[in-house]
N, C-alpha and C positions, 0 to 999 in steps of 0.2 A: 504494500500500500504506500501511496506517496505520502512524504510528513504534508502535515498541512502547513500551508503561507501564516505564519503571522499577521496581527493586524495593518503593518506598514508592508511587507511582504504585499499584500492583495493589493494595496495600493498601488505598489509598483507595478505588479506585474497588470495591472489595466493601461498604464505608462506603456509596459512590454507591448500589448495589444497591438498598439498605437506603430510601435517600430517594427513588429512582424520578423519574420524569417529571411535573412537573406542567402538567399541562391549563389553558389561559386559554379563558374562557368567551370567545366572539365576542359583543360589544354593536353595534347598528345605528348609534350613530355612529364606531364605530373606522373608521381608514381600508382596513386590512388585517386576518385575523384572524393572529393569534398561537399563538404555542408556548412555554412558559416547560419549562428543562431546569436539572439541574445537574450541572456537567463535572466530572473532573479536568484540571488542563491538562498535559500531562508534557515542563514545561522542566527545567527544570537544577535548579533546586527545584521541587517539584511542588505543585500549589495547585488548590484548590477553584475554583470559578467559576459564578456564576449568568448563565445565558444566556438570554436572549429574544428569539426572533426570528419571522419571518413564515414562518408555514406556506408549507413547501416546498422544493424543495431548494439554493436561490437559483446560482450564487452572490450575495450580498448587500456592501452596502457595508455598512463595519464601521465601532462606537461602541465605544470603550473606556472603563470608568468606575469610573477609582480614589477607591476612599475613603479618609477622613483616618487617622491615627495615636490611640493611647491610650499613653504612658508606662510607664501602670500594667499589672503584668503580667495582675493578677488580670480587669483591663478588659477585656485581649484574649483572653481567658480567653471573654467572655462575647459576643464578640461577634457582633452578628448574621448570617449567611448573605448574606442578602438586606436591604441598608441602602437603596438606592435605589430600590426595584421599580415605583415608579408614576414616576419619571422615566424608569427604564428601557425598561418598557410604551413611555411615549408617541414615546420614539425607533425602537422595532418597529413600533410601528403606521404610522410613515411608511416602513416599507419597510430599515431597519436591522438587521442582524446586531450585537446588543448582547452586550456579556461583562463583568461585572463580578467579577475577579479578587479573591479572600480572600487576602490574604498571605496565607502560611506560619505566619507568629508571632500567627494570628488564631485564634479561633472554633475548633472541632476539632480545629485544625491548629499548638493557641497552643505554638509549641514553639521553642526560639532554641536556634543552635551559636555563643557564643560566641566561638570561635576563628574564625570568619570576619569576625568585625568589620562594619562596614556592610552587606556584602553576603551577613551570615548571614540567617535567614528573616526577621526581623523587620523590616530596611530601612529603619530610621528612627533612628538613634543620631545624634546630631548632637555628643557630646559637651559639654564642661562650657560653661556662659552663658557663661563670660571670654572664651571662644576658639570659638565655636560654627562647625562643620562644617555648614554650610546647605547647600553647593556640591552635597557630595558624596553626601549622604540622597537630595537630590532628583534626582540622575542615577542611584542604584542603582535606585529603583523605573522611573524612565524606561525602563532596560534592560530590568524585564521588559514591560514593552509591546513592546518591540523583537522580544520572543521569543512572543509573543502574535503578534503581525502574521504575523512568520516562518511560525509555527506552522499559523494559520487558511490564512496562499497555499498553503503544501506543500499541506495538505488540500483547496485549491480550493474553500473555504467560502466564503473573499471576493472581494470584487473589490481585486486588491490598490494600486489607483492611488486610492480613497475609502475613506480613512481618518478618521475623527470621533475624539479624545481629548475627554474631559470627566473633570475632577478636583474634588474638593471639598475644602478645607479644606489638611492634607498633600498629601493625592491632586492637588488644584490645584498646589500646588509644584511635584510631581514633574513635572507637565504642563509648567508653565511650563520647567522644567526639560530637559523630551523637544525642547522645541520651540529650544533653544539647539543642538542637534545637525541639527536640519534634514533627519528622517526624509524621502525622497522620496515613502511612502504617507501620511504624515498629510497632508492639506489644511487645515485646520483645528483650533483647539485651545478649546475653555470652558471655561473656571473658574469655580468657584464659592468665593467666600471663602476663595482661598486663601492659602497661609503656612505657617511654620513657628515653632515655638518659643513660640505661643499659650497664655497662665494657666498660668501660671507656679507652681507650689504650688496652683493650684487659684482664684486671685486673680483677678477681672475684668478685662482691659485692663492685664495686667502680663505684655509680652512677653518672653521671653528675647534680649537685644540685640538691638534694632530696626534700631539702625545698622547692625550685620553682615549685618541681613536685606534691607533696602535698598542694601547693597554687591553681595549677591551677587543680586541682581535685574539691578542694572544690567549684571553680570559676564553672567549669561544674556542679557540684550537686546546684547550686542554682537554675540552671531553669531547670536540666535533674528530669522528670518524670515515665520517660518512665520504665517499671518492668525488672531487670537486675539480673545477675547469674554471679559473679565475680567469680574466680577460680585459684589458686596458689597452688606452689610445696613446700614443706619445703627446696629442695637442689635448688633451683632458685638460681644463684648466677646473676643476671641482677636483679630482685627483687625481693630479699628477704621479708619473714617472717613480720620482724619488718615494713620495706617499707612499703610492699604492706596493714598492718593494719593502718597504720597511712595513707596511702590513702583513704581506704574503711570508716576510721572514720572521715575524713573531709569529703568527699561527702557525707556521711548521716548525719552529722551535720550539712550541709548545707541546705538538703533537698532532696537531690536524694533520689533512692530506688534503693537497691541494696544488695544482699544477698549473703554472702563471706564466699568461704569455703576454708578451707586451707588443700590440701592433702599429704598424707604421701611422701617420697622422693619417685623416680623413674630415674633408671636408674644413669649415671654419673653426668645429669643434666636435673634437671627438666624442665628447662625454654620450651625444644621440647615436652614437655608430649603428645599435641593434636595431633602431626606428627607421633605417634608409635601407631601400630593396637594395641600393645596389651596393652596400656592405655583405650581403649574403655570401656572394661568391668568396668573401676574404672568409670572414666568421665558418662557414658549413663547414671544409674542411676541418678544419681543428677539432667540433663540434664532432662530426661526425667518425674520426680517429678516436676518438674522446668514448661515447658512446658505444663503440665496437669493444671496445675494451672491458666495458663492466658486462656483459653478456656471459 
């Protein structure tokens, strides 16, 4: 039996109505044809979601793909639905159950309860630069993936033993961050350029305490086991070069695993790399090297 929608749940999904199903044309070289939809999810906070998956009724192994954080309210005000769609695509077409979860405090849905503090809709307070909460932003969003996986087995949508997390940016934190709990369905974890606390005021390459962010990296790599594909741009100016190694080298000195590649610059700014089709070609190899491996 399906859970039932919550009261803001029904709400949305009369919203959902509204936007309908959309159709992916099948091209001769996809591997699979595809199905592009968009959910409500009805967790505990209830949230939009763009899914794409292989025509049929699978069940399918499942990609989760969190996007980064905006500060600014009026940001997430505007945010897009669908930020990842042609990396999403090309994880369907190999045969993936993809979801790409909209916070709460995003796009349609740009709405924050203050009184719950991190774990209101928005999920990314980290508090003031002196003393920054890295720890704990990036496990509140881990959780809803947790509620995501839960969700998809009850419904026998997945297979719930191949599980894919990919995060960008925040969303990569949060990833890095799932993988310090040691979920038994994720097998794998990708990041793309991720971090926290990235331009600061708006500034290039002026992080909100680096050290703190590199403390609590390492803090994750002491119980994250989980097999992981780090991923950065050399023109990153949220985290750079320098950053992003002194992260990758505390969490494997702590003991994570995690395999960090640094790629050549792309475009004005690298930090969107995963958001442009024509990074695929750079990104899929690695990706897909990557992926053959835990098999």
């Amino acid at each position: 039996m399906r859970t039932p929608l919550p009261a803001i749940g029904q709400i949305f999904a009369v919203m959902l109505s509204i936007l309908g199903t959309l159709a992916a044309p099948a091209r001769a070289e996809d591997q699979v044809r595809v199905q592009e939809e968009v959910w409500v999810l009805p967790l505990p906070l209830p949230m939009f979601a763009y899914l794409v998956r292989p025509v049929g009724d699978g069940p399918f192994p499942l990609v989760i793909m969190n996007h980064g954080v905006s500060l600014n309210p009026t940001d997430r005000s505007f945010f897009p639905l669908v930020e990842f769609r042609d990396a999403a695509k090309w994880f369907a077409q190999r045969g993936y159950l993809v979801v790409a979860p909209v916070g709460t405090g995003y796009g349609a849905a740009a709405i924050d309860i203050p009184e719950r503090g991190i774990y209101g809709p928005f999920f990314s307070k980290i508090g003031n630069c002196t003393n920054p909460n890295f720890r704990d932003a990036g496990l509140a969003v881990a959780k809803v993936d947790l509620e995501i996986i839960d969700y998809l087995a009850a419904e026998k949508r997945i297979i719930p033993q191949d599980v894919i997390v990919v995060g960008q940016s925040a969303g990569g934190w949060a990833s890095i961050a799932l993988s310090s709990v040691n979920p038994p369905p994720v097998k794998a974890i990708i990041t793309f350029a991720a971090g926290r606390g990235g331009r600061v005021g708006g500034k290039p390459n002026n992080n909100c305490a680096p050290d703190k962010l590199v403390e609590a990296t390492a803090g994750f790599g002491r119980t994250s086991r989980v097999p992981m594909l780090w991923i950065y741009i050399e023109n990153d100016t949220f985290f750079g070069p320098d950053l992003s190694k002194r992260m990758h080298a505390a969490f494997t000195a702590a003991g994570g695993r995690a395999e960090y590649h640094l790629m050549p610059p792309f475009g004005g700014e690298g930090h969107f790399f995963i958001g442009s089709p024509d990074a695929i070609p750079l990104w899929s190899p690695l990706v897909t090297k990557f992926l053959d491996a835990q098999k």
